[in-house]
TORKOL-4160 file (C-alpha; in steps of 0.2 Angstrom, whole numbers, padded with zeros to 4 digits, m for minus):
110
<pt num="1" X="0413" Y="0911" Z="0628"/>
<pt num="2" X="0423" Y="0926" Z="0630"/>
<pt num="3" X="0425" Y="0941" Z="0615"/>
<pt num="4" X="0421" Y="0923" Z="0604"/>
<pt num="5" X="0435" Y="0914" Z="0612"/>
<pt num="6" X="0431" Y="0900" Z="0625"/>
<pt num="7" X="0440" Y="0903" Z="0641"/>
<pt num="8" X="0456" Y="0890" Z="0644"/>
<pt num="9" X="0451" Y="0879" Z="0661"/>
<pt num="10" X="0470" Y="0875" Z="0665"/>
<pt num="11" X="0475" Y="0893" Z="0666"/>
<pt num="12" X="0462" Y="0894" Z="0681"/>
<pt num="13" X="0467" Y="0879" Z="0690"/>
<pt num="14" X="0477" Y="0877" Z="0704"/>
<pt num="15" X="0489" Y="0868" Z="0693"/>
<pt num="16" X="0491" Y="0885" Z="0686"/>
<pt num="17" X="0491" Y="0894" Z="0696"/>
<pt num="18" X="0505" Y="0883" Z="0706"/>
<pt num="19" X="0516" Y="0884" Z="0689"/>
<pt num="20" X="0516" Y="0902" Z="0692"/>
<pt num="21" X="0524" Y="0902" Z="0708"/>
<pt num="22" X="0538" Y="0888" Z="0704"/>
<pt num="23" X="0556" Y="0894" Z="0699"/>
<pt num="24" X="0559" Y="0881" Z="0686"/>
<pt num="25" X="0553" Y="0885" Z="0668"/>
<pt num="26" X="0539" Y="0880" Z="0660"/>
<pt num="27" X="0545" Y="0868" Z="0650"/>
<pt num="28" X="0560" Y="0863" Z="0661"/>
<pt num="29" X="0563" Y="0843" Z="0660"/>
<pt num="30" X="0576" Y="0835" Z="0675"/>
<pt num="31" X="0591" Y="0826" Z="0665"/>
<pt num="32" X="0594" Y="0811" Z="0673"/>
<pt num="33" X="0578" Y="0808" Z="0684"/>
<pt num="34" X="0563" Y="0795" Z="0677"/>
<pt num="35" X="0545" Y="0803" Z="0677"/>
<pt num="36" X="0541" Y="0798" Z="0693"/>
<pt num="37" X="0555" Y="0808" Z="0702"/>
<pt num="38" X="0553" Y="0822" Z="0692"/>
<pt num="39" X="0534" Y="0824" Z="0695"/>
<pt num="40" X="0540" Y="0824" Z="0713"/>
<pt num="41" X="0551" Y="0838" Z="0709"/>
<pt num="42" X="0540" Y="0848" Z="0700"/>
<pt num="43" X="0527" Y="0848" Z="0715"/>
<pt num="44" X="0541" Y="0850" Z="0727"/>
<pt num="45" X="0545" Y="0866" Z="0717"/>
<pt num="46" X="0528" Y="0872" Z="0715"/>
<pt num="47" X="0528" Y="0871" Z="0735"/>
<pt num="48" X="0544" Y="0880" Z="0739"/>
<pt num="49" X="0540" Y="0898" Z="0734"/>
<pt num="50" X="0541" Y="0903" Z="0753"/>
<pt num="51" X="0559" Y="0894" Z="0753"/>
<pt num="52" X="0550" Y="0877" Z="0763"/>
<pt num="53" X="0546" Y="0888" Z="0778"/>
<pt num="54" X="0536" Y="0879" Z="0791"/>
<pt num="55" X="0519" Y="0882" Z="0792"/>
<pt num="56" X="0502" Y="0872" Z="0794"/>
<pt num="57" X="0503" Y="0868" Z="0775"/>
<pt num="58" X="0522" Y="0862" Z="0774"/>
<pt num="59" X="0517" Y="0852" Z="0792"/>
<pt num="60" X="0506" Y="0843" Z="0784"/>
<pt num="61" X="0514" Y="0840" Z="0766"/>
<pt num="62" X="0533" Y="0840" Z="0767"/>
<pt num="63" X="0536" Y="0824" Z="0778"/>
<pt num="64" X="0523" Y="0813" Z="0766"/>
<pt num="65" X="0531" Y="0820" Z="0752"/>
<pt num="66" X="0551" Y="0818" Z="0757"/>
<pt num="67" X="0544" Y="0801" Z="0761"/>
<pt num="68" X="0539" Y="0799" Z="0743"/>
<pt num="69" X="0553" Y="0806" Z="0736"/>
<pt num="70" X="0564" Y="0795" Z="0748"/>
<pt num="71" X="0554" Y="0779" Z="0741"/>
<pt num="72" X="0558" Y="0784" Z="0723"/>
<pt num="73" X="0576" Y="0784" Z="0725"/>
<pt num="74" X="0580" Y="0802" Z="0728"/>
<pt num="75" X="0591" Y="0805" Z="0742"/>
<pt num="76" X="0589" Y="0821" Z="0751"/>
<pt num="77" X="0606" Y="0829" Z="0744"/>
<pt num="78" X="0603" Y="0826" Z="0725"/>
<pt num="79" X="0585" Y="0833" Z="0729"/>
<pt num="80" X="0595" Y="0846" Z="0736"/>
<pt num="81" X="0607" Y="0848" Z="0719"/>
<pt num="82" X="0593" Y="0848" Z="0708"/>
<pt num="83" X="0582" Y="0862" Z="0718"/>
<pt num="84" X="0599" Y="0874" Z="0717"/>
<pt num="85" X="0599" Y="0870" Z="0699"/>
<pt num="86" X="0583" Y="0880" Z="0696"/>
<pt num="87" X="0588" Y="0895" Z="0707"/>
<pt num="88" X="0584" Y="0888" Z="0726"/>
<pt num="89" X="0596" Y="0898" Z="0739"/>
<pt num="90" X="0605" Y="0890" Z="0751"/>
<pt num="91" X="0592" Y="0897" Z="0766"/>
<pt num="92" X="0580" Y="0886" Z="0758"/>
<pt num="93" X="0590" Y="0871" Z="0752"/>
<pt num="94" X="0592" Y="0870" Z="0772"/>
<pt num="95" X="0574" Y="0869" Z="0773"/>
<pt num="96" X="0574" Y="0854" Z="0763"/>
<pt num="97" X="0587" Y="0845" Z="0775"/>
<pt num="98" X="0575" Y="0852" Z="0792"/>
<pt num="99" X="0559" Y="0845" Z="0784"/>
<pt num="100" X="0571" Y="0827" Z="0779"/>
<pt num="101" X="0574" Y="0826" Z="0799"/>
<pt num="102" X="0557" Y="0831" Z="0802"/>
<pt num="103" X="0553" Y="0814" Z="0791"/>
<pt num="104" X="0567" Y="0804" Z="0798"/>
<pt num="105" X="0567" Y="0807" Z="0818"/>
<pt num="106" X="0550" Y="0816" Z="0817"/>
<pt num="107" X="0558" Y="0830" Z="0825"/>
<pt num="108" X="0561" Y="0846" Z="0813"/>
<pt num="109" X="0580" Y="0848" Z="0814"/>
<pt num="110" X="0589" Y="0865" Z="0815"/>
């Protein structure tokens, strides 16, 4: 207990602390996607606050998780659509398309 409240758990977890650093809003839903494919999404968001840049975190995250979105219907251009749609530039909507080569021909694509 803090100053008679109880601390909130969620607003430490990582969860949280991710939700922070996506561009959608909060309480932002995906029209025209089924729960599966927008929980991809939101985690694809919740990645992206350094535009997809590779690194030793995307390495090992984006191709598994462009494989799953692939697997849920998603092709890499409506992905694409719906990442500009919350504010995603066109720097790191090419990103998107690198790491989708990276999964496809396992080489990382210009």
């Amino acid at each position: 207990m803090h100053r008679g409240r109880a601390l909130n758990p969620a607003a430490w977890s990582m969860t949280g602390y991710l939700g922070r650093m996506a561009r959608r809003a909060q309480d932002h839903s995906w029209p025209g996607y089924n729960q599966a494919q927008a929980e991809l999404l939101d985690f694809l968001d919740d990645l992206g606050n350094n535009g997809w840049a590779r690194n030793p975190q995307t390495e090992e995250i984006m191709p598994n998780l462009m494989g799953d979105i692939h697997k849920a219907g998603l092709s890499v251009d409506r992905v694409k659509e719906a990442m500009a749609s919350i504010g995603y530039d066109r720097m790191a909507l090419h990103e998107l398309g690198r790491w989708e080569s990276k999964r496809t021909i396992g080489k990382f694509g210009r």
